[in-house]
KOLLUM-777698 format. One record per residue (C-alpha): residue in three letters; x, z, y. Coordinates in pm, whole numbers. Layout:
<sites>
   residuo       px       pz       py
       ALA        X        Z        Y
...
</sites>
This chain:
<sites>
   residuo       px       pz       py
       UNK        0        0        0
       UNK      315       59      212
       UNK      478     -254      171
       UNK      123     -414      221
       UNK      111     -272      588
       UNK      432     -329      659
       UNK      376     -665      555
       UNK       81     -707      793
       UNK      260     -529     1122
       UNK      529     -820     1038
       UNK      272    -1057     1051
       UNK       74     -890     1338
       UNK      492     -878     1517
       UNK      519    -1256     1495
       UNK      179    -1337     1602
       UNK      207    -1116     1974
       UNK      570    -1253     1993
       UNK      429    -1636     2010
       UNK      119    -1481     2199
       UNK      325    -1317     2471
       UNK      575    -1639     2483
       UNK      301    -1875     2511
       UNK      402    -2233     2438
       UNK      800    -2165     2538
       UNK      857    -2110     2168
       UNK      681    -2381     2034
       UNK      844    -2622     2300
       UNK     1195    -2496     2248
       UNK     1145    -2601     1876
       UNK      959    -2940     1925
       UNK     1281    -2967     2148
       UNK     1494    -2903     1869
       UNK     1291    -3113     1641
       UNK     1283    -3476     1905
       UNK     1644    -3436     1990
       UNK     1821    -3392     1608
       UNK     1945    -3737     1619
       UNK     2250    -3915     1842
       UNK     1972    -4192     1931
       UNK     1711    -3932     2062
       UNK     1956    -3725     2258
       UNK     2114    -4054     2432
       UNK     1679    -4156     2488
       UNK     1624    -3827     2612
       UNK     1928    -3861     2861
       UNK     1872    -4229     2998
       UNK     1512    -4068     3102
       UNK     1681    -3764     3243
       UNK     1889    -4079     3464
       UNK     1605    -4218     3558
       UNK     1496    -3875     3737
       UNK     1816    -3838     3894
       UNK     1836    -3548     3656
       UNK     2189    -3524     3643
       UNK     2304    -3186     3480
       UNK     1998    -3255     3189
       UNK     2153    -3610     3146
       UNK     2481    -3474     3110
       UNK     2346    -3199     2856
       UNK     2206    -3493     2625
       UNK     2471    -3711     2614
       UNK     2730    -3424     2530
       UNK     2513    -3361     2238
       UNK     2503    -3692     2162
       UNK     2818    -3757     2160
       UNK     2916    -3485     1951
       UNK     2676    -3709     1671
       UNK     2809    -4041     1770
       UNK     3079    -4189     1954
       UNK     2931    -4502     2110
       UNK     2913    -4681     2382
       UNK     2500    -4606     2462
       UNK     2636    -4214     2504
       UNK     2947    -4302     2682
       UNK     2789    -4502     2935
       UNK     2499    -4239     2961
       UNK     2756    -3919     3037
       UNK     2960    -4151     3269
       UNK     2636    -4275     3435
       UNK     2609    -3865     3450
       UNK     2942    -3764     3578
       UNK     2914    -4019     3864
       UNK     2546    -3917     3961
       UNK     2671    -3569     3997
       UNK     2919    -3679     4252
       UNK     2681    -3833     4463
       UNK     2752    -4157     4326
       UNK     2536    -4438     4381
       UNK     2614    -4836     4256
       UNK     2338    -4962     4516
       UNK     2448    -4769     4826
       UNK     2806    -4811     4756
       UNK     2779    -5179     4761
       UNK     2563    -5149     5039
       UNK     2801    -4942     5192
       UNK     3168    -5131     5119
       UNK     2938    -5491     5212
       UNK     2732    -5419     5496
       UNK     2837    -5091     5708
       UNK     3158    -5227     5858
       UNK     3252    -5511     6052
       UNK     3560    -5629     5782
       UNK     3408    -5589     5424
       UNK     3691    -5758     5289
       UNK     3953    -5470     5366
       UNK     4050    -5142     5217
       UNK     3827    -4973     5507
       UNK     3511    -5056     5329
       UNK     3612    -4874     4997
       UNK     3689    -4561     5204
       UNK     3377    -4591     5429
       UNK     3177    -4556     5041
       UNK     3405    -4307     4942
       UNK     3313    -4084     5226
       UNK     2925    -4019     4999
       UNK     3161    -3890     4730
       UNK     3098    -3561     4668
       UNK     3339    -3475     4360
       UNK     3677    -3663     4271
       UNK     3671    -3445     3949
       UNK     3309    -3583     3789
       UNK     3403    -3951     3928
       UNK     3759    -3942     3713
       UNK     3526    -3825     3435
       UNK     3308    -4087     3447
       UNK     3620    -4373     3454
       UNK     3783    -4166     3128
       UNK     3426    -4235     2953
       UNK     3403    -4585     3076
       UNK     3706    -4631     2984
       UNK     3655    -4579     2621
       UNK     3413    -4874     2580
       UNK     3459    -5047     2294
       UNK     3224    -5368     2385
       UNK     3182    -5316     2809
       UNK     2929    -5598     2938
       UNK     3012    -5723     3293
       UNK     2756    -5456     3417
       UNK     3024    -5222     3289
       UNK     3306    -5366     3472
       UNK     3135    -5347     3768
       UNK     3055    -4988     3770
       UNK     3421    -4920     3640
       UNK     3599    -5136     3919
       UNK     3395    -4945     4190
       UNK     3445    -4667     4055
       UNK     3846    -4682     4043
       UNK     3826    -4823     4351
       UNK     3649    -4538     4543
       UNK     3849    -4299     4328
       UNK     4176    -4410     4495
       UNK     4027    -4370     4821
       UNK     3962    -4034     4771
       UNK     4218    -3963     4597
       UNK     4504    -4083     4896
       UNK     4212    -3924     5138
       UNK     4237    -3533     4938
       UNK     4655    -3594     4929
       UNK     4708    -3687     5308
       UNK     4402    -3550     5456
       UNK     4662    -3228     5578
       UNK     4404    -3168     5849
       UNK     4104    -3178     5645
       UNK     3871    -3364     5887
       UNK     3820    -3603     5593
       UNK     3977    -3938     5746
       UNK     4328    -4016     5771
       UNK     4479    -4000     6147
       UNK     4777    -3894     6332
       UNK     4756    -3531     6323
       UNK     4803    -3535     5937
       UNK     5133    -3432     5794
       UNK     5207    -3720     5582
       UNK     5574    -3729     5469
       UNK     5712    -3829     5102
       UNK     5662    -3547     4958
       UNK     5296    -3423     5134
       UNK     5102    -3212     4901
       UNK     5316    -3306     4604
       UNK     5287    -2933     4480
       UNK     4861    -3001     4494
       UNK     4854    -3364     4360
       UNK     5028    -3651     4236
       UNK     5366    -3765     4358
       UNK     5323    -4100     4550
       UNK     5541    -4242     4239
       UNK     5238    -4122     4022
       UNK     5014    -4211     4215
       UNK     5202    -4568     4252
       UNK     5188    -4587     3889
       UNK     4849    -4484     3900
       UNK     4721    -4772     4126
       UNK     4966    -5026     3992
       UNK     4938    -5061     3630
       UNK     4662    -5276     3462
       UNK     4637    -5062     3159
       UNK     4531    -4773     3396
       UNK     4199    -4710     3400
       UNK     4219    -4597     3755
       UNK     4451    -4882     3868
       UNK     4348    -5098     4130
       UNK     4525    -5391     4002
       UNK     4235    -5373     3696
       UNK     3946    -5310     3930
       UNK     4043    -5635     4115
       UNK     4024    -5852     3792
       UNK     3725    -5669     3634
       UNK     3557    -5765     4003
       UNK     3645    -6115     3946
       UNK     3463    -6101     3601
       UNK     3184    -5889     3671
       UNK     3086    -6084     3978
       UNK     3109    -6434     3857
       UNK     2847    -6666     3810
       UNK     2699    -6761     4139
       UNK     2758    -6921     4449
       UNK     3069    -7058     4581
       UNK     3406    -7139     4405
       UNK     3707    -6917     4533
       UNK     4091    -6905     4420
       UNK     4171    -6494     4360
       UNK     4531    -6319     4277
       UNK     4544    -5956     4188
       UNK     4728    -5752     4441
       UNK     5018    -5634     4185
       UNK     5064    -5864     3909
       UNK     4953    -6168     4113
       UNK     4738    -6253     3844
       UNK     4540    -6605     3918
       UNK     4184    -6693     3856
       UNK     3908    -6878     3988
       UNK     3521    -6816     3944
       UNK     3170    -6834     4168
       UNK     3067    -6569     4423
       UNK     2834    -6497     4705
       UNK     3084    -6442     5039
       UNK     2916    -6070     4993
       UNK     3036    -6017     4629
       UNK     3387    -6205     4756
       UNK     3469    -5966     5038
       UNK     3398    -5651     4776
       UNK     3674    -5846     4570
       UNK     3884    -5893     4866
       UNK     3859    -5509     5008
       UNK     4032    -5409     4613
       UNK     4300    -5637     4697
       UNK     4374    -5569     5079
       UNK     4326    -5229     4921
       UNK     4615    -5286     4663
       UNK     4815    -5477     4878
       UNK     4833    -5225     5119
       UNK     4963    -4948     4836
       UNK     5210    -5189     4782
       UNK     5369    -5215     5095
       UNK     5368    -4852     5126
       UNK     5529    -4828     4835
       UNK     5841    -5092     4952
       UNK     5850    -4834     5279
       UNK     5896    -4519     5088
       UNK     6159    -4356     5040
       UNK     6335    -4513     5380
       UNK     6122    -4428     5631
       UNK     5871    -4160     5659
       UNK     5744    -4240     6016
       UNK     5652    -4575     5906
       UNK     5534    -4472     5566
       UNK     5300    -4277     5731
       UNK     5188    -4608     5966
       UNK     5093    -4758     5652
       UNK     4901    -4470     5464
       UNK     4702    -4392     5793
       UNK     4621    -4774     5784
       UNK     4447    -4750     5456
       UNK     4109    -4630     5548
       UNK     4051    -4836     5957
       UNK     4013    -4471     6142
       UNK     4234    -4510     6456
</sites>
């Protein structure tokens, strides 16, 4: 008779527990339940994108990817990282083609860079892009602007000394300025330079050239390191983006031909980077 009471006040336990909790327990279970497979988590956190739900998209796809390493849950957390730092693939183009007089310089990419919000989540996102095994020219476009506005706010968080968040004459640039904070400019060079980086600047400007081709008029391109050659159709609009990466590279370079011999005009050419007199 004992255990037949004690049976019941378990019974009677579990039935004011779900009472009390109301449907919290029975969602937190159907939640368990939808999102048991790699292909429902990466669902669940493509809807969470589409809400500008950032932090849930990010939960889902780190789930995911603990399941399955594709390219669906890549995309999805890098699509998250960059969301979280204010990133936006609309407003940055908007930004780098419309908001300044010269679209086709390295001004543009630091004019976008200025929404950026985190360098840490953007890097993120280019490490997951990074890892796709099959990227469609969608995916080279998001990569190239990301690297791109990367390196602008990258050079912005190393030479900014005076933290107005531009680059002007009151900042203490020098060859070795905040090398105990961030990259050396040799790393940094290195960085920017190489085409197997994913951050490189060189590999944004010929991922451009293939993500933007297709339509409109026919235009003659070399990469701003490597001088790599190609040729392929673009809108003047989709042009001038390519152009900015490569004024943009061109520019590192010439720093980097200066450094090391002269810090007063090393500093000429870094404060040139972003168009703020």
């Amino acid at each position: 008779m004992k255990a037949r009471n004690k049976s019941l006040s378990a019974v009677m336990l579990l039935a004011l527990t779900i009472l009390v909790s109301g449907c919290n327990m029975f969602e937190a279970i159907d939640s368990s339940v939808n999102t048991s497979s790699a292909s429902d988590l990466i669902n669940e956190g493509n809807d969470r994108l589409a809400e500008a739900d950032y932090s849930a998209a990010l939960n889902r796809f780190d789930r995911a990817l603990e399941k399955t390493d594709s390219d669906s849950a890549r995309r999805g957390r890098a699509s998250a990282y960059a969301g979280l730092a204010g990133f936006n693939m609309f407003s940055a183009l908007n930004s780098m083609q419309n908001d300044l007089a010269a679209p086709n310089t390295s001004a543009a990419i630091f004019q976008a860079a200025k929404k950026i919000n985190s360098l840490e989540n953007i890097d993120k996102a280019i490490d997951d892009m990074a890892l796709l095994s099959n990227p469609t020219k969608e995916d080279l476009l998001f990569r190239s602007i990301l690297a791109s506005l990367s390196a602008a706010k990258t050079i912005v968080e190393k030479y900014d000394t005076n933290l107005n968040s531009k680059l002007d004459k009151p900042d203490q640039i020098n060859f070795t300025t905040n090398d105990k904070k961030t990259k050396s400019w040799e790393q940094l060079y290195s960085r920017f330079g190489s085409s197997g980086s994913p951050y490189s600047l060189e590999k944004a400007y010929i991922e451009l050239t293939k993500a933007f081709d297709g339509r409109g008029d026919s235009w003659k391109t070399i990469s701003p390191f490597a001088s790599t050659t190609s040729s392929g159709k673009y809108t003047q609009a989709n042009y001038n983006t390519i152009e900015a990466v490569g004024d943009f590279g061109q520019r590192i370079k010439a720093a980097n031909i200066i450094y090391g011999n002269s810090e007063s005009e090393f500093k000429t050419a870094i404060l040139a980077l972003d168009g703020v007199d």
